[in-house]
C-alpha atoms as one frame of an Amber mdcrd trajectory, in Angstrom:
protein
 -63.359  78.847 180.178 -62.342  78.869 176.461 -58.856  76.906 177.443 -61.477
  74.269 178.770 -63.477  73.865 175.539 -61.005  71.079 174.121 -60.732  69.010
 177.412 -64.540  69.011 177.111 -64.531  68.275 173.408 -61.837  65.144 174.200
 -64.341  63.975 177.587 -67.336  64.020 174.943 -65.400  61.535 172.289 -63.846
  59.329 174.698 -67.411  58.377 176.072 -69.278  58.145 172.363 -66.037  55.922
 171.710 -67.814  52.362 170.752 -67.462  49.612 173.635 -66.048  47.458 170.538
 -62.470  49.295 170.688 -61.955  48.502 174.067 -59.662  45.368 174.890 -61.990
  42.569 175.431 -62.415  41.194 178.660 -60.213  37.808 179.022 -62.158  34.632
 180.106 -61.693  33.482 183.428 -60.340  29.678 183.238 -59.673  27.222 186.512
 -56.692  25.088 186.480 -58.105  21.294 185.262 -56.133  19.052 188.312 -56.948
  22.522 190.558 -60.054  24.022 189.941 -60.160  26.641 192.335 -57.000  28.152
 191.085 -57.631  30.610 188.699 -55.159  30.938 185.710 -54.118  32.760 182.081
 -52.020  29.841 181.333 -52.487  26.569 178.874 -50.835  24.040 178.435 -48.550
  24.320 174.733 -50.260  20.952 173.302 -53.255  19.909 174.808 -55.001  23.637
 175.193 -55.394  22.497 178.959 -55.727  24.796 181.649 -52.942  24.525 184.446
 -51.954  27.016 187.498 -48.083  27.313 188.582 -48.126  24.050 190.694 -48.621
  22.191 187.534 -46.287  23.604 184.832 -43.608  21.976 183.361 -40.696  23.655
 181.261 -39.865  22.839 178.067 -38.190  23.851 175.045 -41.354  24.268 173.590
 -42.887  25.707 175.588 -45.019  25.227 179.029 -47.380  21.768 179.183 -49.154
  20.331 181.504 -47.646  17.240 183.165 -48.837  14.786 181.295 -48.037  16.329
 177.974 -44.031  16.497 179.248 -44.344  12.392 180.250 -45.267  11.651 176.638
 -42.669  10.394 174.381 -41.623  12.091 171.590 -43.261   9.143 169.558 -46.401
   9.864 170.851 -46.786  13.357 169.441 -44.723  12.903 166.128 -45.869  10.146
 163.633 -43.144   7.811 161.873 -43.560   8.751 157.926 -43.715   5.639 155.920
 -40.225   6.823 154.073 -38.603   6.809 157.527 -39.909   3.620 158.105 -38.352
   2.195 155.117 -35.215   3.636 155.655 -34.874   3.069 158.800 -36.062  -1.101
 157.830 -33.079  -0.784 155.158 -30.411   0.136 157.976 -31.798  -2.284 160.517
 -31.128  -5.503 157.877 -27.601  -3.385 156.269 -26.410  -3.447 159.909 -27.826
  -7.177 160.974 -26.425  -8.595 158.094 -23.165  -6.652 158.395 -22.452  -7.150
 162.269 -23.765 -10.955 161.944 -21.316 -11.938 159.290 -18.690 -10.720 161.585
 -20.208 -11.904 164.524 -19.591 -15.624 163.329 -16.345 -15.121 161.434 -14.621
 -13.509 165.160 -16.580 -16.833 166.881 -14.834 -18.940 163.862 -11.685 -17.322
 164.048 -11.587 -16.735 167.987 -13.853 -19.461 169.467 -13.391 -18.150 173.083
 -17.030 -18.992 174.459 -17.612 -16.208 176.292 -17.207 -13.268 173.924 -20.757
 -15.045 172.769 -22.750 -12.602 175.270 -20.317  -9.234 174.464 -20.705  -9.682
 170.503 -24.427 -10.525 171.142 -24.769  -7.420 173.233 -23.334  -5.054 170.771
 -25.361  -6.717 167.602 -28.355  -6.127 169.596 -27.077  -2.384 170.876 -25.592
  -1.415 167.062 -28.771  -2.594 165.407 -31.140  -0.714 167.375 -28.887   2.072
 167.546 -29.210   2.188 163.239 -32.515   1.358 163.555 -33.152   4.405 165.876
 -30.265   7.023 163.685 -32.628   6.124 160.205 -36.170   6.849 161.654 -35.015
   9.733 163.140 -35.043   9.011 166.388 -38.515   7.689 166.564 -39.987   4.911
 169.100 -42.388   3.036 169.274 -43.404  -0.550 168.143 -42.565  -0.259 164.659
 -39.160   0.631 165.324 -38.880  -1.993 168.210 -39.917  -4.615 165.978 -37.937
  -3.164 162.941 -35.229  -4.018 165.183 -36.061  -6.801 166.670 -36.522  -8.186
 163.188 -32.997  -7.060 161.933 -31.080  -8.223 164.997 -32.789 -12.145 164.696
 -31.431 -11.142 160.864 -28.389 -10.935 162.070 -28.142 -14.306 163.633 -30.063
 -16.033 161.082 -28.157 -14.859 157.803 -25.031 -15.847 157.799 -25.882 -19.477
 159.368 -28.633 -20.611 156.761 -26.079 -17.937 154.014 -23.010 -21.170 154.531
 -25.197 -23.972 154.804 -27.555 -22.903 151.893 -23.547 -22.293 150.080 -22.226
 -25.879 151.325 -25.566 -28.266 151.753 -28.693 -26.678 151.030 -30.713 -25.400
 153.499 -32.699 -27.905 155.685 -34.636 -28.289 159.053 -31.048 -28.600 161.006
 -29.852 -25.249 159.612 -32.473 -23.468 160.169 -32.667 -24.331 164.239 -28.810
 -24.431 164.130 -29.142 -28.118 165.369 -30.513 -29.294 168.611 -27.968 -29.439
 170.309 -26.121 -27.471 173.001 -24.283 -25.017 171.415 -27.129 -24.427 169.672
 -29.123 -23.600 172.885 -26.430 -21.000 173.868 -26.774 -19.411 170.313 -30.461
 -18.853 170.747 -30.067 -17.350 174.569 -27.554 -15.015 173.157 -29.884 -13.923
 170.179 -33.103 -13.393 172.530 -30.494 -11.249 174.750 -29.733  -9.089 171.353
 -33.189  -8.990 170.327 -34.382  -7.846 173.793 -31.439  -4.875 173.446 -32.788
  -3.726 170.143 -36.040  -4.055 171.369 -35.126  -1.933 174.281 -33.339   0.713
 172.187 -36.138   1.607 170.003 -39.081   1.306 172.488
């Protein structure tokens, strides 16, 4: 009977323990695209309920599906110093790759490297568009580079003629005639890869 005294004691002290120590009770949630499914899980960046059927993988973590469809752009904000830089390496690079671009066409003038070279100003400026706003897209970017690539072709043009005439009306629309035409279908094509690259 005495060897029983302690178990007693230990019986007594477990039930005057206070209900507070106890783990508390977890809420019961329903998945939000399932709600009969019960579930422990959120989603990492929205806070949403979601059952196994709905899970997605990440590297940070487990979202719901529509939190893994959204761009990184959506959930990280361009700062206004990446902006600038990356504004500063869209014009480096247009002015760069256009003042090339025209002295190969000068020195080469084999018509159809017109839609490569465009192709690659268009790709290389939204590709140093993209590299200084660290990796960011979205319409400022897009437009950063859009901007830069019609730099590109605009520069160097209005650059010699501003050198050797002055700039006028002519220069600035590269004439109307139809070289001139081709010039601005290549440049849209360039603008629409930058575009593309940073959107």
């Amino acid at each position: 009977m005495l060897g029983g005294l302690p178990n007693d004691t230990q019986d007594m002290e477990a039930a005057e323990k206070p209900a507070s120590d106890e783990l508390p009770a977890s809420k019961e949630q329903f998945c939000a695209n399932h709600p009969g499914r019960a579930t422990m899980v959120t989603c990492s960046a929205c806070g949403k309920p979601i059952c196994p059927d709905c899970m997605v993988y990440s590297a940070v973590g487990i979202k719901c599906e529509e939190c893994a469809r959204m761009p990184r752009s959506a959930q990280v904000v361009l700062k206004r110093k990446r902006f600038w830089w990356a504004l500063v390496a869209g014009l480096g690079a247009g002015a760069g790759l256009g003042f090339a671009y025209y002295y190969i066409l000068g020195s080469i003038g084999f018509f159809f490297l017109f839609f490569f070279l465009s192709a690659g100003i268009g790709y290389l400026v939204g590709e140093a568009v993209s590299r200084a706003s660290g990796r960011y897209h979205g319409l400022k970017t897009a437009l950063v580079a859009s901007l830069s690539t019609l730099w590109a072709f605009m520069v160097p043009p209005l650059t010699a003629a501003f050198v050797s005439y002055g700039v006028t009306w002519d220069s600035v629309v590269f004439a109307l005639s139809a070289r001139s035409v081709i010039n601005w279908v290549v440049m849209a094509f360039a603008i629409y890869l930058a575009w593309s690259r940073n959107r």
